[in-house]
N, C-alpha and C positions, 0 to 999 in steps of 0.2 A: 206776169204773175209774181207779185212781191211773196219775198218769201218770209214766214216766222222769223228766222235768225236776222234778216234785215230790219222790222218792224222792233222788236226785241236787241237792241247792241247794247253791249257793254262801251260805259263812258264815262266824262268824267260830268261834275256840274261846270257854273249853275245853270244852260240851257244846253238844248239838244241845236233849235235852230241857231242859236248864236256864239256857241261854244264848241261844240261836236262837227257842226254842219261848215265853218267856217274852218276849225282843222284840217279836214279831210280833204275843205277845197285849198287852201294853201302846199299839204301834202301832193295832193295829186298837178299841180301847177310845180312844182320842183322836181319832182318825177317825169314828168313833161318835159322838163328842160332839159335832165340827163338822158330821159331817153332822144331827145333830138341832138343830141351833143353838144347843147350851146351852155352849158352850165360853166366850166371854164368861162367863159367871155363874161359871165357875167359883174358884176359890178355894185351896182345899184338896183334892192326893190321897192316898187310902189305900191303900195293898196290905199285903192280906194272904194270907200264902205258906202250904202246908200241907205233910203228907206229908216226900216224899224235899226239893221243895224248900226244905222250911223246914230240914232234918235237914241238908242240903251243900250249899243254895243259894249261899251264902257262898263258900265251897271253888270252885264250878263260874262262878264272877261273878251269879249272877244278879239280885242288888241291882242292879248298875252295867248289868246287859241290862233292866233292866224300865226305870229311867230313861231307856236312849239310846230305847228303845221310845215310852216317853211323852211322849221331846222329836220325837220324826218320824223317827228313825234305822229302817233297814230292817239286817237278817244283812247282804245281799249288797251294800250300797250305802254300808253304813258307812265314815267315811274312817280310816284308821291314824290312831290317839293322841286318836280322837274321845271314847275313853271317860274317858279320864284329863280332859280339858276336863271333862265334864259329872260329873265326881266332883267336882271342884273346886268347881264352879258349886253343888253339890248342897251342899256342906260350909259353902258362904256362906251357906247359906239358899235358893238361887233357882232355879228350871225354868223354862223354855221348854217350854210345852205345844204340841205340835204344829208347833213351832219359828214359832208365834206368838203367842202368848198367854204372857206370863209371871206367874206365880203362885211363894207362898212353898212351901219346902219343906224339913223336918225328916228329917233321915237315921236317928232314933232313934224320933221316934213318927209317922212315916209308912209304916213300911216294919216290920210285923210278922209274926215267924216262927212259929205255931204249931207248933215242934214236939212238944208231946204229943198236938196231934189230927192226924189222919191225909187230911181229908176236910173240905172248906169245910160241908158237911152232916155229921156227924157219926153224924144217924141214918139215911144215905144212904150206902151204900160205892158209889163211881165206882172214880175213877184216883188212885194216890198224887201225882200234881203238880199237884194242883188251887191255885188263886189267886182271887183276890179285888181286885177291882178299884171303886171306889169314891170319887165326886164330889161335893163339897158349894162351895155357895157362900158368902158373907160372913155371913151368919145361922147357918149350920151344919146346916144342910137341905140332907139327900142329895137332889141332882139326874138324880144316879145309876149304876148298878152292874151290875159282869155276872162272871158265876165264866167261868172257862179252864180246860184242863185240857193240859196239853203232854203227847203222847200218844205221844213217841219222834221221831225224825228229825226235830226242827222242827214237826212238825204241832200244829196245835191244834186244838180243838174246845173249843163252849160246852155248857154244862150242857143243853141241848135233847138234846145226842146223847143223854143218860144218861135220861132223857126213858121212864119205865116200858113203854111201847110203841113205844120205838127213836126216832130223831130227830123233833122236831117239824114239819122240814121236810124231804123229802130231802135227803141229803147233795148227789148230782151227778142229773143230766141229764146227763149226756155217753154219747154211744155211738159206741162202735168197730167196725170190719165185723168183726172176730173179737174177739169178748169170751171170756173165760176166768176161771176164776174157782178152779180147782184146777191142780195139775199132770197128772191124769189127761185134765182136759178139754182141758187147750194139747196136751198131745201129740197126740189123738185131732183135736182142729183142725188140728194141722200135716201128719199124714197126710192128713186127708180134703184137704185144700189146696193138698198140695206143695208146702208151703213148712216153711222152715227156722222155728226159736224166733224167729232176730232179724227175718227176714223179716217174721212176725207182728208184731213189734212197731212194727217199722216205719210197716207199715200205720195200725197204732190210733194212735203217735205224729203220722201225717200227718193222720191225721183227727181229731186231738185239736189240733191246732198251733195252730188260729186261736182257741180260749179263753183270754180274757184273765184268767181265774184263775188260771191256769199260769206259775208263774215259768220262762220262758224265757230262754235265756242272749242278752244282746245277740249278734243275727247282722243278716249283710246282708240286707234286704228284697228280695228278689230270689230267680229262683227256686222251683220247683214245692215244696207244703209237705213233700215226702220230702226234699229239699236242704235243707230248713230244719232238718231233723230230723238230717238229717246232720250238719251244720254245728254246730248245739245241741249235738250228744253231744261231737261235736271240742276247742268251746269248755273243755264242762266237763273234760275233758281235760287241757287245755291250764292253766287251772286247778290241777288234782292234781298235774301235771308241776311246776307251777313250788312249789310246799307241799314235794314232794320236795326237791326245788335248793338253796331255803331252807333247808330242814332239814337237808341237809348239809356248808351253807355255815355256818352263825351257830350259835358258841358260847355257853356261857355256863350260868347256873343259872336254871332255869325257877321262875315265879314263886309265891307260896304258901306259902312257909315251910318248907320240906319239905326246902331247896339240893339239890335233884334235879340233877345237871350233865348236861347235855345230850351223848349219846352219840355220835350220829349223824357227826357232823365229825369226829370220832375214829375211828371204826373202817371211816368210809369211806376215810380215809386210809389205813388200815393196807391195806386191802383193793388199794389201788392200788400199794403198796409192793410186798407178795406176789406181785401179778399174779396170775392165771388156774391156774395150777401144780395146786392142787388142783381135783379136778374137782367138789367139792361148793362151791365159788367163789359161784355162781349162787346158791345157798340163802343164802349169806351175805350178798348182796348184797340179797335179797328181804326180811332180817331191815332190813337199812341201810332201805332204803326205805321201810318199813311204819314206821318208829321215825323217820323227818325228819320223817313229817309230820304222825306224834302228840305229837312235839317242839314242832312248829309248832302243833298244836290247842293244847296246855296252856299254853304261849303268848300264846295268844287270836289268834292269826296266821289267816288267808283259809283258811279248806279246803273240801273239797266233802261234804257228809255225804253216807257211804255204806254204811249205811243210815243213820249217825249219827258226830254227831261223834266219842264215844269206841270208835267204829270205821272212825274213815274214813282208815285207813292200807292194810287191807287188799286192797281193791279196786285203789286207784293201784300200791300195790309189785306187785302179781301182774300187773297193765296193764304196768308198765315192764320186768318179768321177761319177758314176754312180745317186748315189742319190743325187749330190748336182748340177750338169748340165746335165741331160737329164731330160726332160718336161716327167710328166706322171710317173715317180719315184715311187716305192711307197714297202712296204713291199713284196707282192707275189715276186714284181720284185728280191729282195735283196735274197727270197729263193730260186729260180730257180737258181741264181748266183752262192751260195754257196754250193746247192747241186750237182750242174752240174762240177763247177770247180772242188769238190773233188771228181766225179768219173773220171777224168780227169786224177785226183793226184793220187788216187791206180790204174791205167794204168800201170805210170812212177816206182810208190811204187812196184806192182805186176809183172813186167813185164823187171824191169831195176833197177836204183838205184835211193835215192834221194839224196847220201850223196858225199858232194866235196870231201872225204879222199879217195873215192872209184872212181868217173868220172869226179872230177873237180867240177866248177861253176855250167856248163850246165844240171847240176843234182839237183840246188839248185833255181839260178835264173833263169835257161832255163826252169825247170819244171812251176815253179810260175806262168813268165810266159806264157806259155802254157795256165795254169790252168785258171788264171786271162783274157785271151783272150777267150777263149772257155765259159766259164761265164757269159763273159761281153756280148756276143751273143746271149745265153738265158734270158736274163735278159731283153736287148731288143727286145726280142720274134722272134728270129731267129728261122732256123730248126735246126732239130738234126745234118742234112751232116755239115751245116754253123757253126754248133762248134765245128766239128770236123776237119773244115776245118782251120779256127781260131786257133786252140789250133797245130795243126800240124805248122802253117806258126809262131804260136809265140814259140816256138823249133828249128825249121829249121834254123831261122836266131840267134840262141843259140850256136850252135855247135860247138864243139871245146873251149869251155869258158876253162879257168884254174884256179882255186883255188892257190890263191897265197897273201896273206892278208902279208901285212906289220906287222911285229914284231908279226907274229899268232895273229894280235888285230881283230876283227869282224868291220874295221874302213877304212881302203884304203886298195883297191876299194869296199868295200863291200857295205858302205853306198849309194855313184853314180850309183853304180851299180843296185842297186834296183830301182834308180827312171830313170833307161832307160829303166829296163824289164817294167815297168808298161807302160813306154811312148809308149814303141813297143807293149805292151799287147794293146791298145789303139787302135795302128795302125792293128794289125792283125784282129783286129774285123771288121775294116770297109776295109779292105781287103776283109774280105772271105763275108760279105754282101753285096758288092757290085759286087761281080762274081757269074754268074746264069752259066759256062759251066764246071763246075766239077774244079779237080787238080791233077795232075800226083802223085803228093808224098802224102802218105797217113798216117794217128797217127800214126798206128800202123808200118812202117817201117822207121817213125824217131825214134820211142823210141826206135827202137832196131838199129837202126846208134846210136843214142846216146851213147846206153850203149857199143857199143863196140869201139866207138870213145873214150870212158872215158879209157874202157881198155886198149885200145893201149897209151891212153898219159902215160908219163912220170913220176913215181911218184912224182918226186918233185914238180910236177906242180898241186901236188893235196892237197893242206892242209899241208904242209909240211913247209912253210914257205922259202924254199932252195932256189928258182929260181922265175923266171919272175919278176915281181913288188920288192915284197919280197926281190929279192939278188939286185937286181939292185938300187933303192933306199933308201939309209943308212942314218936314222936319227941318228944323234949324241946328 
């Protein structure tokens, strides 16, 4: 049972899969090493990158994320300008493993990109972001090594999961009083229940709170674990809120080579000039939103993946949409939003993929979103069917998206792209609430059109940088 606070982390840009997800596995591979006590011995690291992140690793930072990774940097805890230090440090020759053990280190033959294999195993197809992590000491005797696979949203997994009979170890142990595992079954739980989507998740949040595998947002220790839960969603919140502010405050050209000039500050302006006069104002405002904080992802600026960092505009802009024009606003509202959107999100999580290397866009802003639709329906005290019906119609008209980012930057289309999911998240709400006679296509048989629509595309059309947008538009 994935939980809200995993779906939901705090991080940094421009990706979740190839910036966040490539941290955490460098972290937890140093971690590994001091916990097996061979960290002393050690000497020399290697990574090796495969798939999409060897194709736009570069593009997305993940050289300079696998570093902060292996010096003891965490996504959520890293400090502003820490990366630019340890580039520097890196270009002298020197790491901080584990940010204590210092060892030499080569920015050209330590750090290799296989991009014409696909797959750290070649006669093994996993996931296209797999890595290779790899320790030797002063003799040059590997002490030792472990493949990753960043698997969307930050998440990672080692090679056990891919493991011909499923994970070598279970994944979790954790159990919720309402587990669900489809959208047919959360509904059928929430009726037999009577209770609401967020209600539900509430629960399983509360009963999930005290696992210390759960990145939880710092909150006050104090308080029944449903306050804790509340407080947690707040936080992250609060978070997304201030990525917005950012991103409408700080100008300039976002970085990459691309001089992409940052829109946001601009057209929020204009929007203040005009005032409210037109009544489609609101749409416009939700485009401003969704674009401060993919301004701020590509950046490398704090945001919250939701489900991912090259869709974590859509969720906050239709959250602020929410509380700065609909009358009646008020906090319960913003929790139902966010607890309901992410049981939305482990659907898509549990059920299919969130990650563009694996099904394209339609896995990153199709899910969003979804998410941000089905949300924004609870939020304004919709039923359970009506966000289910929402979160299906704002997927539906996803499908078939392609990951294809210009120069592997998290910058075109990525940024537009987010503030149309939010616009259509918008529209799918007052879609499914304004039809009382059911709908033929249901959550649960577009996530799985999705996920096997992602299958069947093309790789290059998935994070690869190869085709669509990417081959056909050539900045010089």
């Amino acid at each position: 049972m994935t939980s809200l606070f995993e779906l939901f982390k705090v991080g940094v840009g421009p990706s979740s899969s190839h910036t966040v997800g490539p941290m955490r596995a460098a972290l937890s591979f140093v971690r590994g090493l001091a916990a097996a006590g061979v960290l002393p011995r050690v000497e020399r690291v290697q990574v090796d990158l495969y798939g999409s992140l060897a194709l736009t690793g570069i593009g997305h930072g993940t050289d300079t994320a696998v570093l902060a990774g292996l010096a003891g940097e965490a996504p959520d805890t890293i400090a502003p300008g820490r990366n630019e230090t340890l580039r520097a440090e890196a270009q002298s020759g020197h790491l901080i493993l584990n940010s204590t053990h210092s060892i030499t280190y080569n920015t050209v033959t330590d750090l290799w990109l296989h991009t014409a294999q696909m797959f750290p195993d070649p006669d093994t197809p996993t996931h296209p972001n797999g890595m290779r992590f790899s320790a030797f000491d002063a003799d040059g005797t590997r002490v030792a090594s472990e493949v990753f696979y960043s698997i969307g949203g930050g998440f990672i997994v080692t090679a056990d999961h891919f493991a011909p009979h499923g994970p070598a170890v279970p994944q979790s142990t954790r159990a919720v009083p309402l587990p669900f595992r489809s959208a047919k079954e959360l509904l059928h739980t929430t009726a037999e229940a009577g209770l609401t989507i967020a209600e539900v998740m509430e629960l399983n949040e509360a009963a999930l709170w005290p696992d210390a595998t759960i990145p939880h947002p710092a909150t006050a220790d104090e308080g029944s674990n449903a306050q804790q839960v509340r407080k947690g969603v707040l936080a992250l919140w609060r978070v997304m809120d201030d990525s917005i502010e950012r991103g409408m405050q700080t100008s300039g050209v976002l970085p990459g080579g691309l001089n992409v000039r940052r829109r946001a500050p601009r057209l929020a302006e204009r929007l203040r000039t005009l005032g409210s006069a037109d009544p489609l104002a609101p749409l416009d405002w939700v485009t401003v939103f969704a674009m401060a904080v993919n301004e701020e992802n590509a950046a490398g600026g704090r945001v919250v993946t939701a489900p991912t960092n090259g869709a974590a505009g859509v969720v906050p802009a239709v959250a602020r949409y929410y509380r700065d024009f609909i009358a009646g606003a008020d906090e319960a509202g913003l929790l139902r939003y966010f607890l309901t959107a992410a049981a939305i999100g482990i659907l898509y999580k549990e059920n299919a993929s969130i990650s563009g290397a694996e099904v394209g866009c339609q896995g990153e802003v199709g899910v969003a979103c979804s998410m941000a639709a089905g949300g924004l329906v609870a939020a304004l005290g919709g039923t359970d069917a009506q966000v289910e019906h929402a979160a299906e119609i704002g997927m539906e008209h996803n499908l078939g998206m392609t990951c294809d980012p210009i120069g592997g930057l998290v910058q075109i289309p990525c940024i537009e792209r987010n503030a149309m999911g939010a616009v259509k998240a918008v529209n799918a709400t007052r879609m499914a609430m304004h039809e009382s006679d059911g709908h033929k296509v249901s959550l649960d048989q577009v996530i799985r059109t999705m996920y096997l629509t992602g299958l069947d595309m093309q790789s290059r059309y998935k994070e690869t940088s190869l085709a669509g947008l990417a081959l056909n538009i050539i900045e010089c």
